[in-house]
TORZA-253491 format. One record per residue: residue number from 1; residue in one letter; chain; x, y, z of N, C-alpha, C in turn. Coordinates in pm, whole numbers, plus 50000, padded with zeros to 5 digits. Example, Ala and Ser with C-alpha at 12.3 -4.5 7.8 and 13.67 -1.06 7.14 Angstrom:
BEGIN
SITE   pos   code   unit     n_u     n_v     n_w    ca_u    ca_v    ca_w     c_u     c_v     c_w
SITE     1      a      A   51319   49431   50780   51230   49550   50780   51320   49670   50780
SITE     2      s      A   51285   49775   50708   51367   49894   50714   51290   50003   50787
***
This chain:
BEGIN
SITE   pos   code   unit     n_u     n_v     n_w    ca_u    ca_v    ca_w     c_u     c_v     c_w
SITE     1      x      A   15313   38085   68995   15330   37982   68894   15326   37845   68962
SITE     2      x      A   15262   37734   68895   15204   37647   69020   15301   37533   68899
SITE     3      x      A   15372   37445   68966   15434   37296   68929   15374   37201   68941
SITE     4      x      A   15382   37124   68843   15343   36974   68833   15372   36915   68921
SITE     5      x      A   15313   36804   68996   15338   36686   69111   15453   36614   69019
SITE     6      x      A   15545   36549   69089   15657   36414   69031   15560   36294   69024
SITE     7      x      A   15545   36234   68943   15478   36097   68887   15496   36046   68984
SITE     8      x      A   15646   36009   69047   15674   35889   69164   15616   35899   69260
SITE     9      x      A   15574   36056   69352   15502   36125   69497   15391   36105   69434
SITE    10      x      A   15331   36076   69337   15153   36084   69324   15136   35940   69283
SITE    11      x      A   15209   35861   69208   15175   35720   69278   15196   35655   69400
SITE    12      x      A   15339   35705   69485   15291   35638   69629   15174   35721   69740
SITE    13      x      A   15126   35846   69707   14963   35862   69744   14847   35747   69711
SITE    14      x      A   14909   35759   69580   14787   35638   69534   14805   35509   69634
SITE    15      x      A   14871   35471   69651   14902   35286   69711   14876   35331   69818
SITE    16      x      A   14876   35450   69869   14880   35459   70001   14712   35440   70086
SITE    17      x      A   14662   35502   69959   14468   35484   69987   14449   35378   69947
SITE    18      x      A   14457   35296   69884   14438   35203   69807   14470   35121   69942
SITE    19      x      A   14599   35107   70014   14620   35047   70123   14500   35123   70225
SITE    20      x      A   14494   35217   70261   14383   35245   70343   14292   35204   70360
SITE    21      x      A   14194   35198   70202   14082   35155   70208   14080   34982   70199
SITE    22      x      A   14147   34922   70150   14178   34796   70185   14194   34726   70352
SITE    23      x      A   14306   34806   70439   14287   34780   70557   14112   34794   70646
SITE    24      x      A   14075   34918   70583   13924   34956   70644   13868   34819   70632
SITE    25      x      A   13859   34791   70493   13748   34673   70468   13796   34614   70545
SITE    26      x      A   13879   34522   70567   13917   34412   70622   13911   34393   70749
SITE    27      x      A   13915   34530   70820   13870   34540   70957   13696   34529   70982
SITE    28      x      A   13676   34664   70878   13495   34601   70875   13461   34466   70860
SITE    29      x      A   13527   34385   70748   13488   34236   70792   13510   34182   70918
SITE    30      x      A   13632   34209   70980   13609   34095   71137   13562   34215   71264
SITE    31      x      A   13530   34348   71227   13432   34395   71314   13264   34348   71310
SITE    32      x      A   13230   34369   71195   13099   34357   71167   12995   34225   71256
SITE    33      x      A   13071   34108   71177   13000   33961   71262   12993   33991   71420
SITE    34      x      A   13108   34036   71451   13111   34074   71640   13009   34186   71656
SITE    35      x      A   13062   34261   71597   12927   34421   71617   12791   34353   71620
SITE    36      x      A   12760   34295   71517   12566   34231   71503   12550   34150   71605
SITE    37      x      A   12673   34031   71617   12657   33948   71768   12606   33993   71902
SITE    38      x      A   12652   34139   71914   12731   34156   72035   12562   34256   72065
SITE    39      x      A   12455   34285   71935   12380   34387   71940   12251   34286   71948
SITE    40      x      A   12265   34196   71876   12166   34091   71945   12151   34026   72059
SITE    41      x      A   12308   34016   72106   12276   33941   72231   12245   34068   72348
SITE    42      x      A   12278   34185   72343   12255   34320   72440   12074   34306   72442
SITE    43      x      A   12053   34287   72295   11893   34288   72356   11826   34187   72366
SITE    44      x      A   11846   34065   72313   11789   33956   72390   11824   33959   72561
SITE    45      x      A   11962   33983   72597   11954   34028   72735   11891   34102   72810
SITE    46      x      A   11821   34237   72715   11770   34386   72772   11587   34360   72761
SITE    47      x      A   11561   34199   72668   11439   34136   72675   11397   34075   72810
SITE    48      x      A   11467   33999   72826   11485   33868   72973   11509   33972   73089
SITE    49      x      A   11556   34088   73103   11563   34181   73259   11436   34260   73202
SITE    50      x      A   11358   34255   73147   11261   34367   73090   11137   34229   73189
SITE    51      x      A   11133   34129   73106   11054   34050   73121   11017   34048   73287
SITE    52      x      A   11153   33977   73349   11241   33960   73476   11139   34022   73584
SITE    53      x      A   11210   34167   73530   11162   34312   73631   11013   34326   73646
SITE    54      x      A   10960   34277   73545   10799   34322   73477   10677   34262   73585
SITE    55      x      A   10729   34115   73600   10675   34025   73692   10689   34027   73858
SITE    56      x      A   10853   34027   73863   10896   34109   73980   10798   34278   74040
SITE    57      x      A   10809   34345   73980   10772   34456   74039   10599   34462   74071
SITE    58      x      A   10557   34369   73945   10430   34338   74002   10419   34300   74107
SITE    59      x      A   10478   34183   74142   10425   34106   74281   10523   34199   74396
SITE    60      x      A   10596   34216   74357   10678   34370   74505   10571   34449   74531
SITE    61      x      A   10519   34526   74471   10444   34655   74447   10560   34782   74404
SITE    62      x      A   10654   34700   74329   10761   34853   74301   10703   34894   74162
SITE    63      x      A   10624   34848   74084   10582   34898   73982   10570   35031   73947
SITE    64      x      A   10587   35082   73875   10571   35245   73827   10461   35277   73754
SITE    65      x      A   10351   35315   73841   10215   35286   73778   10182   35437   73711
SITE    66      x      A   10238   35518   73785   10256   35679   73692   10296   35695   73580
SITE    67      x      A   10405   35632   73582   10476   35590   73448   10404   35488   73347
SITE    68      x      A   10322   35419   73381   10236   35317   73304   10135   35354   73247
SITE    69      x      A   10079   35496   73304   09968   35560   73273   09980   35641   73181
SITE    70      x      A   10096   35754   73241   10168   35861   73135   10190   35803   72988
SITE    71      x      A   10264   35716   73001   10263   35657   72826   10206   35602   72784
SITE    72      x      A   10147   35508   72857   10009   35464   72803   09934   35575   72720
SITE    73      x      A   09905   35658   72786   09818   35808   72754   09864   35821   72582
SITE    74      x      A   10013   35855   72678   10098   35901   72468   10108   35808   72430
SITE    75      x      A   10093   35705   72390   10139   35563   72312   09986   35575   72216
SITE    76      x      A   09886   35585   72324   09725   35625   72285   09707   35734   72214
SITE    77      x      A   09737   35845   72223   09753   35990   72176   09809   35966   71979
SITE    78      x      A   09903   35910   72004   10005   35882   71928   09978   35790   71802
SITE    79      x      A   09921   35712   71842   09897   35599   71741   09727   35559   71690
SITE    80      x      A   09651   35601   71761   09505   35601   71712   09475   35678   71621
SITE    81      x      A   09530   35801   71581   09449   35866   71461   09476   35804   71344
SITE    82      x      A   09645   35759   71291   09676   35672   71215   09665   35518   71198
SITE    83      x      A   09630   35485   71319   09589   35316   71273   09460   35328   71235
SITE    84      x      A   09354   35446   71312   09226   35452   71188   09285   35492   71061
SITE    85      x      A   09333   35554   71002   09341   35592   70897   09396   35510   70817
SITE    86      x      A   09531   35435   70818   09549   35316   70778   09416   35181   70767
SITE    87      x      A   09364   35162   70856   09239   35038   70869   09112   35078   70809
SITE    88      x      A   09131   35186   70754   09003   35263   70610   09059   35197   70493
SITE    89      x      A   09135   35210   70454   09188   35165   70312   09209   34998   70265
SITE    90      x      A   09272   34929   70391   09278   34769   70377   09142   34781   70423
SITE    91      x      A   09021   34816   70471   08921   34712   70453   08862   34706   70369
SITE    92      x      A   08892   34886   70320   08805   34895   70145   08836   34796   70061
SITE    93      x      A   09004   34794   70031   09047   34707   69959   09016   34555   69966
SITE    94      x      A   09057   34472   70072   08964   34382   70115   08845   34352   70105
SITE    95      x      A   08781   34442   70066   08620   34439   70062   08611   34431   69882
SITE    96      x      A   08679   34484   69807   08665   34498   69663   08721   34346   69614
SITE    97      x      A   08845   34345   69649   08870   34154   69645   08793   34067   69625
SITE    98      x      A   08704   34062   69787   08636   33938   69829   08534   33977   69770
SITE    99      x      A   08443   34071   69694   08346   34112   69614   08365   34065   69459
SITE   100      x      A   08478   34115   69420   08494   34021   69255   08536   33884   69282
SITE   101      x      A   08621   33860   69408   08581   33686   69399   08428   33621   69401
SITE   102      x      A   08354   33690   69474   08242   33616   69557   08126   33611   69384
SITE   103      x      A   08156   33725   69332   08085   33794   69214   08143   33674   69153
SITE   104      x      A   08227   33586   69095   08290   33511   69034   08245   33376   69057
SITE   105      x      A   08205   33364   69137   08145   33172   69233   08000   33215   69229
SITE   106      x      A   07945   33327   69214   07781   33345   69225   07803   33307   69382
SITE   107      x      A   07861   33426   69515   07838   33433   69613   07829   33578   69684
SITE   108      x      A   07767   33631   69621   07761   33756   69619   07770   33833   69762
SITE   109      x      A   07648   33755   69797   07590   33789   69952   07693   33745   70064
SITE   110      x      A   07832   33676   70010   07893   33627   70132   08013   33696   70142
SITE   111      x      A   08016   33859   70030   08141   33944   70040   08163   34011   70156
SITE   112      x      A   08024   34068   70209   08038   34175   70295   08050   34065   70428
SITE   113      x      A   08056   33953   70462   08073   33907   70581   08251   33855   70604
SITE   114      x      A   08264   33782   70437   08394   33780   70440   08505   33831   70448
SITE   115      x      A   08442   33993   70396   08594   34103   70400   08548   34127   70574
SITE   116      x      A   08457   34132   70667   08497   34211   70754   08519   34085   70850
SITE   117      x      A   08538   33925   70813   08564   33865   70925   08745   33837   70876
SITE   118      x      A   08757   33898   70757   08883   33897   70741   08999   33993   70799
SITE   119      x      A   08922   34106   70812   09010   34207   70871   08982   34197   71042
SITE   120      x      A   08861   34100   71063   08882   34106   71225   09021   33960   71265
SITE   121      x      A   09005   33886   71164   09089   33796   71204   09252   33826   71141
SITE   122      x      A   09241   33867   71069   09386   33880   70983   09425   34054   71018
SITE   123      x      A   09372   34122   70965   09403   34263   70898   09399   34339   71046
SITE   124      x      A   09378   34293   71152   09380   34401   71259   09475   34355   71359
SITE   125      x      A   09499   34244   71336   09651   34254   71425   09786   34320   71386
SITE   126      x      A   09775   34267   71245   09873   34342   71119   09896   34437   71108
SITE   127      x      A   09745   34557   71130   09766   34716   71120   09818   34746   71295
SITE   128      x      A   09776   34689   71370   09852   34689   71536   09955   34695   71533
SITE   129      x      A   10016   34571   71480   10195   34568   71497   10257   34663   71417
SITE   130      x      A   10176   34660   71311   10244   34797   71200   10253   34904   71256
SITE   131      x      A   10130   34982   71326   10206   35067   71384   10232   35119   71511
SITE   132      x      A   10181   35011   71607   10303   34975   71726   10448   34998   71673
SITE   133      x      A   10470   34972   71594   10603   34955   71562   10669   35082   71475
SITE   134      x      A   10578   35155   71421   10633   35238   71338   10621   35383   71420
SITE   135      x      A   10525   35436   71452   10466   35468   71534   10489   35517   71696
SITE   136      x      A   10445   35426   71711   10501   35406   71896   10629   35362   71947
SITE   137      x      A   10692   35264   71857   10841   35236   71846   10967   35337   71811
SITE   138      x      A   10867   35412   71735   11004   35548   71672   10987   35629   71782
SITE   139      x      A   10919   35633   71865   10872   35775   71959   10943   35671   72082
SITE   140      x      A   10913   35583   72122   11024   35568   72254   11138   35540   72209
SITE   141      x      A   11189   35482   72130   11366   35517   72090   11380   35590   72037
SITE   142      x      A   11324   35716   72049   11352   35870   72054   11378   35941   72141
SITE   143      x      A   11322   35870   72270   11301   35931   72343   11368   35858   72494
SITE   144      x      A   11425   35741   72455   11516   35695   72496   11637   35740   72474
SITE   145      x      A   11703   35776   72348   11811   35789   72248   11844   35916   72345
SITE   146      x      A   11746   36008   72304   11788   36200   72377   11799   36152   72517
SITE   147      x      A   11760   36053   72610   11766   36042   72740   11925   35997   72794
SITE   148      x      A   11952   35902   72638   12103   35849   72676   12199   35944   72647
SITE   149      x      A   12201   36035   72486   12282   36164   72496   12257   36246   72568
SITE   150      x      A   12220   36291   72663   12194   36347   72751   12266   36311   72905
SITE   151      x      A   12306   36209   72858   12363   36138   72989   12244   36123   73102
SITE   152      x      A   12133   36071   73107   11997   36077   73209   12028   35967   73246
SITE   153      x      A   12070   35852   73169   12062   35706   73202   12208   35703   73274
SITE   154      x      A   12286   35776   73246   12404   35712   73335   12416   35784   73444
SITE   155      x      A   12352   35885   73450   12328   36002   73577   12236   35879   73720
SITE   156      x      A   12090   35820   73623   12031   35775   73715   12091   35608   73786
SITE   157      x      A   12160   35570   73673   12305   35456   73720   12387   35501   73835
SITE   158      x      A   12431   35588   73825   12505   35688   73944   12404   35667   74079
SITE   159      x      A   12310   35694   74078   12228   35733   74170   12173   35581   74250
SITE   160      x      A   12192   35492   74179   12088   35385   74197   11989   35297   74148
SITE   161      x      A   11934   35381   74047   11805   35374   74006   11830   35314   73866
SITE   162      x      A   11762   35187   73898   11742   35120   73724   11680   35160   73622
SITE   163      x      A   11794   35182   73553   11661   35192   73404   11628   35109   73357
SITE   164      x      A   11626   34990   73382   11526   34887   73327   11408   34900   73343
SITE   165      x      A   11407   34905   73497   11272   34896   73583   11227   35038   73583
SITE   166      x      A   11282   35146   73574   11221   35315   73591   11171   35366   73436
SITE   167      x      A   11243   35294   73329   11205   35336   73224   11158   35228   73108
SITE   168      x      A   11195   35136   73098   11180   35037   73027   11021   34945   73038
SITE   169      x      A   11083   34884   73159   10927   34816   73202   10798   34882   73183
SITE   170      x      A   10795   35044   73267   10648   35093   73240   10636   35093   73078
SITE   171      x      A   10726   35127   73001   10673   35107   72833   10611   35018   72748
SITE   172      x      A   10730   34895   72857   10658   34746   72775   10543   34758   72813
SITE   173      x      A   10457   34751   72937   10394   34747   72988   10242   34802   72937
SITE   174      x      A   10314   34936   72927   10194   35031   72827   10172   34964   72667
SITE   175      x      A   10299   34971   72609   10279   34868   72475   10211   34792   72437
SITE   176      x      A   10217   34710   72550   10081   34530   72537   09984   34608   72544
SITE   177      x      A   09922   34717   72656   09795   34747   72649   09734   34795   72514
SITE   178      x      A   09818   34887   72483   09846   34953   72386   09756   34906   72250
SITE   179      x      A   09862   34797   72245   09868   34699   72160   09751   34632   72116
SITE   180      x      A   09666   34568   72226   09520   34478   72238   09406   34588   72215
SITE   181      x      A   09440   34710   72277   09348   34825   72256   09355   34879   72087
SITE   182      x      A   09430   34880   72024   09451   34946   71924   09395   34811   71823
SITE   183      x      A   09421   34650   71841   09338   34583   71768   09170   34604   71799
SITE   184      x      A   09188   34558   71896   09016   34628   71871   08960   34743   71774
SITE   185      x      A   09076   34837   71768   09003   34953   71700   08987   34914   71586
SITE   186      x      A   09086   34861   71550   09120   34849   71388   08980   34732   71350
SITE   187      x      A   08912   34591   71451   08861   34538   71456   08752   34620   71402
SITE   188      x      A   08644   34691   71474   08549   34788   71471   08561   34897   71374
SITE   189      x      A   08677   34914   71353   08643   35048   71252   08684   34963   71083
SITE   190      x      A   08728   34839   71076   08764   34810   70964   08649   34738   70939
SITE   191      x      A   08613   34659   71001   08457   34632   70994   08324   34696   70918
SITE   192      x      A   08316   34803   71010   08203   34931   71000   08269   34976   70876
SITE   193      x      A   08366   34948   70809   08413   35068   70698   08410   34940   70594
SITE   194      x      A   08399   34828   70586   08370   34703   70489   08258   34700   70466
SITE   195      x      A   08160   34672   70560   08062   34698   70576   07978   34794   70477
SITE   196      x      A   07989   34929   70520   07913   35044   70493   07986   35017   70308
SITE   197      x      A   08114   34978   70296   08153   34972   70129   08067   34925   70100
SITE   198      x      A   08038   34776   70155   07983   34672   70073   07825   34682   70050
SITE   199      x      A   07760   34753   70157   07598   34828   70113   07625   34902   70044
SITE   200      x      A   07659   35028   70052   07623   35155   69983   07711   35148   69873
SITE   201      x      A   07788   35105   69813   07876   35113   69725   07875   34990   69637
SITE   202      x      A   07861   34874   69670   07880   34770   69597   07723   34681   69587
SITE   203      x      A   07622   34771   69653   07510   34746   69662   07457   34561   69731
SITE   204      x      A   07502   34556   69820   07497   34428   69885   07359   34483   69951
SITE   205      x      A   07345   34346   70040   07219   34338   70131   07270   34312   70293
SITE   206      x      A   07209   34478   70340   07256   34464   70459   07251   34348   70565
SITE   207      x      A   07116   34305   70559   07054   34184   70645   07149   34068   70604
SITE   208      x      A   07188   34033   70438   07240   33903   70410   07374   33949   70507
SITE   209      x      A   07462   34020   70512   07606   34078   70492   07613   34018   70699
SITE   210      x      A   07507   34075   70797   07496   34075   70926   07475   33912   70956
SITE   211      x      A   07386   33835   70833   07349   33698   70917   07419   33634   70857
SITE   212      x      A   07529   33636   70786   07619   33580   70705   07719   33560   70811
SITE   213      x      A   07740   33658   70892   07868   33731   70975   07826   33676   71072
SITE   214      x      A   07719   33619   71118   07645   33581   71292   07656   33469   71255
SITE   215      x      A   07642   33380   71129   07619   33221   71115   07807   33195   71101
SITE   216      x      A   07902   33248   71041   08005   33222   71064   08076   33220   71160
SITE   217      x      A   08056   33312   71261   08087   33300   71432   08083   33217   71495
SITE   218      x      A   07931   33140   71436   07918   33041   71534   07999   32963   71609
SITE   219      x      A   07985   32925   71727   08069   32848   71810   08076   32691   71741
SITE   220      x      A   08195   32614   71805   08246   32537   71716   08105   32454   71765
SITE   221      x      A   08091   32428   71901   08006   32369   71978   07843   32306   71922
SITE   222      x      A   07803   32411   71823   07689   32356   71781   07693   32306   71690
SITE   223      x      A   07842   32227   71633   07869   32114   71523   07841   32008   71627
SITE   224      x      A   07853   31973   71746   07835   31851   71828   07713   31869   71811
SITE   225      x      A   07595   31969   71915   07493   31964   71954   07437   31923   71865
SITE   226      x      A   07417   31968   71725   07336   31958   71626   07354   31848   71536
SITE   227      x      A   07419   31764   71575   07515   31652   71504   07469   31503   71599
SITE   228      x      A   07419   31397   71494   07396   31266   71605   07447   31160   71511
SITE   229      x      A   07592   31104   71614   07621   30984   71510   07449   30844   71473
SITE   230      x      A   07484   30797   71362   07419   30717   71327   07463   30593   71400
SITE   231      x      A   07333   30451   71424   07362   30382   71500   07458   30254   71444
SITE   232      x      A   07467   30252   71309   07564   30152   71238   07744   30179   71294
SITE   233      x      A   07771   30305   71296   07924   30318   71266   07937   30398   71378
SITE   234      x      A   07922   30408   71496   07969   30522   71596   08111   30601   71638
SITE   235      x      A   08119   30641   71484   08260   30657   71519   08266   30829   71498
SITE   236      x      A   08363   30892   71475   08324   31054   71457   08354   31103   71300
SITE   237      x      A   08380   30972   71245   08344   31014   71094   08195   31007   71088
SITE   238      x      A   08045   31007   71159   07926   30944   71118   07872   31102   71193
SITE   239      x      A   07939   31223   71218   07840   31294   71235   07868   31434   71136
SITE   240      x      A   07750   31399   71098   07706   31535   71052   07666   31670   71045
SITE   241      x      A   07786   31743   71013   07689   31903   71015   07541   31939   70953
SITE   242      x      A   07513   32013   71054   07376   32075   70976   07425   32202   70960
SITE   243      x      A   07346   32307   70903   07338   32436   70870   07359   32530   70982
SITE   244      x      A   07245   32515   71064   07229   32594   71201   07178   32420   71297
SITE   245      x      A   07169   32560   71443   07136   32495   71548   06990   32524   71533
SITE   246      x      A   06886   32420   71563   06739   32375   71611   06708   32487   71684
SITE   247      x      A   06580   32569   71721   06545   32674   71823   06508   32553   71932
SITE   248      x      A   06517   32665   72061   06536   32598   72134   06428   32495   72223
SITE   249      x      A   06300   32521   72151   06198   32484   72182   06149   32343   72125
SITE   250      x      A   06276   32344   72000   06237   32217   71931   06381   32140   71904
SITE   251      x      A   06453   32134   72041   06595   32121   72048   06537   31963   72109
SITE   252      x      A   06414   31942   72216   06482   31787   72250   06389   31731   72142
SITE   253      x      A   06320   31753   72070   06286   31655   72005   06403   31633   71833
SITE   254      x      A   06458   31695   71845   06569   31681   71751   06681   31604   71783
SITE   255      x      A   06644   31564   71925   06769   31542   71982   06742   31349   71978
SITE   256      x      A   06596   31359   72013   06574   31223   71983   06577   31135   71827
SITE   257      x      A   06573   31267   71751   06585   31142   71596   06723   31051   71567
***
């Protein structure tokens, strides 16, 4: 036969959590600001000995070039099948954009140069860091994380041996490469995949789409060459762009008008 609690013992339970969870908060408030402080400044610190070491070991020769290779390898392994696969879809998309804009101004012919100088300048650093970061970032603080429960890092503390410099550095290291290698890809394959939309699918003109893309490259340089102030105002409001640069056969006599 089971009895009722006394009213009085089940309200001082109550005050008693009520006090509990009250004290918690209040501690979480003046833990918290210190906790985030204390986790930013650990890695802006764990940035500057990363950096430090990076330069250092270069010019020593203590570098860990085994280690630079090895993950390099997996960082490569790891992140190329998905940054192609990601850099298929933004260039398509990109490419459909700058096609109903261009379709909209009567510039038809200047879609397929614009979506793919857009994803070489914009859209392929973007898909890099994206998944540098998602990617290649989840897999070494993974693989850092099991190294520290494991006790590896305080084992090799014991011993001597930095983990800044034994584990850290070769990553950054691999990362940047990583990093410049994996824009390129995204460069070339978001390209070739704008591209091939914008012929076969949106029915552009291959030739316009290529000399569209070669005349926008151009170096800044042949706005001077091709440019002659007039003799009234010599100032650098008086020169004018032309279209293209003169061939080169009929470059000095252009040069004299």
């Amino acid at each position: 036969m089971t009895t009722q609690p006394e009213p009085a013992l089940l309200g001082s339970h109550n005050d008693d959590g009520v006090a509990a969870i009250g004290d918690w908060a209040a501690g979480y408030v003046r833990r918290h600001p210190l906790a985030a402080l204390t986790t930013v400044g650990e890695q802006f610190v764990l940035g500057v000995r990363t950096i430090q070491y990076f330069f250092v070991d270069l010019v020593t020769g203590r570098f860990q070039w085994q280690e630079f290779v090895r993950q390099g390898a997996f960082m490569a392994g790891t992140a190329v099948l998905p940054t192609i696969l990601v850099s298929l879809p933004i260039s398509v998309t990109l490419s459909i954009q700058f096609a109903l804009l261009a379709g909209q101004v009567g510039a038809t012919s200047l879609a397929g140069a614009a979506s793919g100088l857009a994803v070489i300048r914009q859209g392929a650093s973007l898909v890099a860091a994206v998944l540098m970061a998602s990617a290649v970032g989840s897999a070494i603080t993974a693989d850092l994380g099991s190294r520290t429960m494991r006790e590896e890092t305080d084992a090799m503390e014991v011993m001597g041996v930095s983990v800044i410099r034994r584990l850290v550095v070769p990553r950054f290291a691999a990362a940047i490469m990583i990093g410049v290698a994996l824009t390129g890809v995204v460069c070339f394959v978001g390209y070739f995949a704008s591209y091939m939309f914008n012929v076969y699918f949106q029915n552009g003109a291959p030739a316009a789409s290529w000399q569209r893309s070669r005349l926008s490259r151009r170096p800044t340089t042949c706005f001077w060459r091709c440019s002659r102030p007039s003799s009234s105002a010599p100032s650098w409001r008086s020169y004018r762009p032309r279209r293209a640069c003169p061939p080169r056969a009929g470059r000095r006599a252009w040069r004299t008008r």
